[in-house]
N, C-alpha and C positions, 0 to 999 in steps of 0.2 A: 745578104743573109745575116740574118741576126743569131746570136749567143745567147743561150740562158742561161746564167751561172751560179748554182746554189755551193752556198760555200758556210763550213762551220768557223764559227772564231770566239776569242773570248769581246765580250762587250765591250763597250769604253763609254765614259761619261753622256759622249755626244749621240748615243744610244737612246738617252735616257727618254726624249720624251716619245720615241719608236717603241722604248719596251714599255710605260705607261699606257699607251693605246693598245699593242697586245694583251697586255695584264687585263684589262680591263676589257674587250670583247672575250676574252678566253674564260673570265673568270663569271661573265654574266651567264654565257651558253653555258659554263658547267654547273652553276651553283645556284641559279633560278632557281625557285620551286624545291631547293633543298637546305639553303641559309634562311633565316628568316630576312626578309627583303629590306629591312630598315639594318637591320647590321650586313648584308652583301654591301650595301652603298657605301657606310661608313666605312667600310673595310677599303675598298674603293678609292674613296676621296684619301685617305691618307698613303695610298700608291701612285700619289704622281710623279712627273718626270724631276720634282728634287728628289724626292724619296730615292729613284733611279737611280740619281747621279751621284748619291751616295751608298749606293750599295754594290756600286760596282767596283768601289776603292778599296771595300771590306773581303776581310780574307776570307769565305765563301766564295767558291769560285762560280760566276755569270759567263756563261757560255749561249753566243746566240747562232740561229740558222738565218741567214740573207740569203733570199730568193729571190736571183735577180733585179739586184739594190734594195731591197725592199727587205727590213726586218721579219720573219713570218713565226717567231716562237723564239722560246728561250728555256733554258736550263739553271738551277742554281743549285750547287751539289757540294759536296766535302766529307769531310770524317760522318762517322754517323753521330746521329746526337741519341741516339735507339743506345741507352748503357745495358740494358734488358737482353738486346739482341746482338751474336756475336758476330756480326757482318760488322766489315771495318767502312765501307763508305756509305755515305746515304745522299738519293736525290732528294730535296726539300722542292722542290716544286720542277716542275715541265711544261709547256702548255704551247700552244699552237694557235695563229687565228685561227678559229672556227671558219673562216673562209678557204686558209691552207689546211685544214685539216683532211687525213683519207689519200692524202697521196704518197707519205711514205718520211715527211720530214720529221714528223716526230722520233720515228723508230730510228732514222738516224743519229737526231738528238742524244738518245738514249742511250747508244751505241759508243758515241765519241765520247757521253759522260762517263760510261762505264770502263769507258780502258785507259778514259786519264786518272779513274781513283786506282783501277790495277797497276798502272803505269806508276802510281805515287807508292805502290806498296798495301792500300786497303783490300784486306781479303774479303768479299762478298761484297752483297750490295742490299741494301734496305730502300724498299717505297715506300709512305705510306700515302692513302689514298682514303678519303671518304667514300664507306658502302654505298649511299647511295649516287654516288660518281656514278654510274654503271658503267659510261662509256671509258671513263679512265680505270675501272677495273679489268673488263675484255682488254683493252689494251695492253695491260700489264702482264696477265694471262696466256694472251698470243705470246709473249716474247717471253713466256717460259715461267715466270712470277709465282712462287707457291705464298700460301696464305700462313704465315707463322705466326701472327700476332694479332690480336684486337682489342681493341680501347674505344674510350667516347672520348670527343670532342666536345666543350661547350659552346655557342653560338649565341651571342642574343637570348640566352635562357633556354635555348632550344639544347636535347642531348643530339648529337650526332655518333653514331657509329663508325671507328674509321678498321683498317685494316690495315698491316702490314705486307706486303709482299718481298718474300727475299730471291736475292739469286745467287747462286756459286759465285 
């Protein structure tokens, strides 16, 4: 009989080129059709597995989910950088393969990020999230996410609208 073992931890250098290939199928299923497609790629090409291996040394803290040896998503979070917004910590990005997506790793994700910035003392929590994310705004939504802030993003010339979600 075999073990599945899904486990959280913070990342490490030799991560780097597992969360590279995350970043990159996470960021195509969510941003298709909503980045303009020549700035998605270049965004892209400059998240490889060096970029990784140096962002995991940097004090933003990289927390990943391993499912079953297997990298399946990542978190990178800390103080907020929202000075607008009075929540003390903020996730800057989350994302899941699209293959693991739907089963539940995300929300755990989210979970361990949110009680290591309580845990650090950060009161609330700031998301923010591209409007037309859809599926990363439901998600935030489910887990409780009220919509307190909105701004645009620029893209390749393109405006994007994004939105804030905060939590207690």
């Amino acid at each position: 009989m075999s073990e599945l073992v899904i486990s959280l931890r913070p990342a490490r250098p030799t991560d780097a080129v597992e969360l590279a290939a995350v970043h990159d199928a996470a960021w195509r299923e969510a941003y298709r059709g909503v980045l303009p497609g020549v700035t998605l790629e270049q965004m892209l090409a400059r998240r490889g597995p060096r970029w990784w291996r140096r962002a995991v040394t940097r004090p933003r803290r990289i927390s990943v989910v391993d499912f079953g040896g297997r990298l399946a998503g990542y978190a990178i979070y800390g103080p907020t950088r929202s000075p607008n917004l009075p929540q003390g910590g903020e996730i800057d990005e989350l994302y899941i393969d699209p293959v693991m997506q739907g089963i539940g790793l995300g929300t755990r994700l989210f979970a361990a990020a949110r009680h290591e910035l309580a845990a650090e003392g950060h009161r609330g929590l700031v998301v923010w999230a591209l409007a037309d994310n859809e599926r990363a705004c439901r998600f935030y939504e489910r887990l409780g996410g009220r919509v307190a802030a909105e701004a645009n993003a620029v893209f390749g010339g393109r405006r994007c609208p994004k939105v804030a979600y905060t939590f207690a």
